[in-house]
C-alpha positions, 0 to 999 in steps of 0.5 A: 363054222365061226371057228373054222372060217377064222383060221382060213382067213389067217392060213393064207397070209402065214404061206404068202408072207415071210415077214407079216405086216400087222397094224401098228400100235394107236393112242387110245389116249393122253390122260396127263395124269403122270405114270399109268400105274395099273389098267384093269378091265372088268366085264364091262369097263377098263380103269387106269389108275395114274400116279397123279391124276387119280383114276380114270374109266373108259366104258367104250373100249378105250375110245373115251375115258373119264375121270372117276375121283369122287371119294378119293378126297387127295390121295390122287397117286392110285398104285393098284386096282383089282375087282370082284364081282360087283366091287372094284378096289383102289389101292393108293399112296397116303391114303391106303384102300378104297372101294368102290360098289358102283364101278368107280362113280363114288368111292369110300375109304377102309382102312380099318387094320392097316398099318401103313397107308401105301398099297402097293398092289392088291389082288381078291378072289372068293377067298378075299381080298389080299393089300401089299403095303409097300413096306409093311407086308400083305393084308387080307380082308374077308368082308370087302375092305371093311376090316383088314388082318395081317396074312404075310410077312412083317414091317420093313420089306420092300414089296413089288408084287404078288401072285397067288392061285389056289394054294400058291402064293409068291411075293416079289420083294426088292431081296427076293421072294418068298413063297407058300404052298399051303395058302399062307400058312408057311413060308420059305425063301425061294430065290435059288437061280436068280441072279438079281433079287429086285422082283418087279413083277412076278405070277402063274399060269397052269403050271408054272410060275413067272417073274420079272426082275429089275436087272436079271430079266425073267424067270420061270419056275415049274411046278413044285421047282425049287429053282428058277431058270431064266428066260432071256433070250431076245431081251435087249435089257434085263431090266423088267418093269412089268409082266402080263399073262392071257391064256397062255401067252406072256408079256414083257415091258422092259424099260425103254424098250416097249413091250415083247412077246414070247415065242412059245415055239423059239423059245425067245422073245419077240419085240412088238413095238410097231408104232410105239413111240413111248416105249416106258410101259408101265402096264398092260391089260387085255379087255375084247381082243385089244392089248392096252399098254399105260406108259410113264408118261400117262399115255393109253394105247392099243393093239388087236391081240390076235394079230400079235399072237398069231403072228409070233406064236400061230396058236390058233386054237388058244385064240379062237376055241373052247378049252378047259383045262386041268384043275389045280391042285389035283389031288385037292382037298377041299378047293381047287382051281378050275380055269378055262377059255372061252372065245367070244361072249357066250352062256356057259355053264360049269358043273361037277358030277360024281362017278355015277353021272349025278350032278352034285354041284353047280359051279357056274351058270351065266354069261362070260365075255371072252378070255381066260376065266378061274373058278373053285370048287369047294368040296368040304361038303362031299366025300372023298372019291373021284369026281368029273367037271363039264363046261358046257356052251351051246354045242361045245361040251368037255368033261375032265376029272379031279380026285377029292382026298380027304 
């Protein structure tokens, strides 16, 4: 009824209003720290990290925020952060990685293997945690910052971003980007369709990839593509400074020009910028129904994000419902990717089953706050064959399949 009772509240205003009036964007803070390089939120927190004031914490969904350096010793120009499970990670500029195991209060420095000493952006999952150095490639870490290898690419390339998902793997450089299917182990230049090779900003839903570049605006890419075709249409500017993805909605911050929306059904961009007077935003994040956006100028605001969404995409049921989608890469062997969305805090749990019905892994039980989540399932353990995957919350239960080939 939760469900049901949500989307007749919206109904009504889609039939008596052509031109819908939503609430504007408000300040959730000045931190005077210089630009807001990365925001990131965790199940409990959101962490700005400035380029000159260090990193700040807010553990009241922005209402307040406080500053949390103690560690960071000078190296205040925080570029990136990621987290995993009860770690959260910092990457600088002169002082290269820190990590923290208590949300932020102390923090410690790791740069045992690294070359270079400006992290330019950092991303970790159950396989690691992965550094790009501005110059000097990216690193992998398998035991928590304490000792780095190189994973990709050598010294002298101007890195931006990078993306991976299971065996995928994009990094966005100032010349292009190179590309993995194979979880690193080959590379290849993929820049077929670009028409500008400064890749801000580049990364991937189910199924697809996308980029944001500094002069060319964005592209995407399907699956198993060779080329890139842009997605322009409704930008006022090419120049990309960042990209934002939840569920299945993209974000784009152009410079100058504040943040827009794609329109999944006009296939163009929508700007959403009502009462966003500082419109270089440098980064976004999503944590409980609110859209953050850092600017450049070191200011935090905010945004219902349902009223965003259902006012340009109407796309209730990827707002408001359960939905576990198709794991990735299917055939697999041995991991795969299984994503899925759950609308409010809830108990979930994600199981595997063989043909028979007999349950022969459990890949996840607990609470999970609301949004879009990714599990793996390891199947080096168990035999070839076909396989189902159920997520279970309360009354809602739905079952998939995958193929395990060996």
């Amino acid at each position: 009824m939760k469900i049901i009772y949500k989307i007749i509240l919206l109904y009504p205003l889609l039939l008596t209003s052509s031109s819908l009036t939503f609430s504007q964007w408000i300040i959730s803070e000045n931190l005077n720290g210089g630009q807001v390089n990365h925001l990131l939120s965790t199940e409990k927190y959101i962490f700005a990290a400035t380029s000159s004031n260090g990193i700040f914490r807010s553990d009241d969904n922005g209402a307040t925020w406080i500053q949390k350096n103690t560690g960071l010793q000078n190296f205040l120009s925080v570029q990136t952060m990621s987290a995993w499970n009860n770690y959260v990670y910092a990457g600088t500029y002169g002082g290269g990685f820190f990590y923290s195991t208590n949300f932020g209060d102390l923090w410690i420095q790791s740069n045992n293997g690294l070359t270079q000493t400006i992290v330019k952006a950092l991303m970790s999952d159950s396989t690691g945690i992965y550094a790009g150095l501005i110059f000097a490639g990216i690193y992998r870490s398998t035991n928590n910052g304490l000792s780095w290898s190189r994973f990709a690419l050598g010294e002298g390339d101007l890195l931006y971003s990078f993306s991976f998902r299971s065996e995928n793997f994009y990094i966005g450089l100032e010349g292009g980007i190179y590309r993995s299917t194979n979880s690193g182990v080959n590379w290849s230049v993929f820049v077929s369709g670009l028409s500008n090779l400064s890749v801000r900003s580049i990364l991937q839903s189910d199924g697809k990839a996308f980029c944001g570049t500094y002069g060319g605006g964005v592209y995407y890419s399907e699956l198993g593509e060779s080329q890139w075709h842009p997605m322009n249409t409704g930008l006022p500017d090419p120049e990309v400074r960042n990209l934002f993805l939840t569920g299945l909605n993209l974000f784009a911050a152009i410079e100058g020009n504040g943040v827009f929306l794609f329109n999944q059904t006009s296939e163009s961009w929508t700007g959403i910028n009502q009462g966003l007077t500082d419109t270089n935003i440098s980064s976004m994040t999503v944590k409980e129904n609110y859209i953050y956006t850092g600017s450049s100028t070191g200011k935090i605001w905010k945004r219902p994000l349902t009223e965003i969404i259902t006012g340009i995409n109407q796309n209730f049921s990827e707002v408001y419902e359960f939905r576990l989608y198709q794991n990735f890469p299917n055939p697999f062997n041995p991991t795969t990717e299984i994503s899925f969305y759950i609308p409010e805090r809830s108990f979930v749990t994600l199981k595997v089953y063989d043909i028979t019905g007999n349950e022969v892994s459990e890949i996840f039980t607990g609470i999970l706050p609301e949004g879009k989540h990714i599990k793996y399932w390891n199947g080096e353990n168990h035999s070839s064959g076909v396989y189902f995957y159920t997520l279970q919350s309360g009354s809602f239960s739905q079952t998939k399949k995958l193929a395990l080939i060996k």
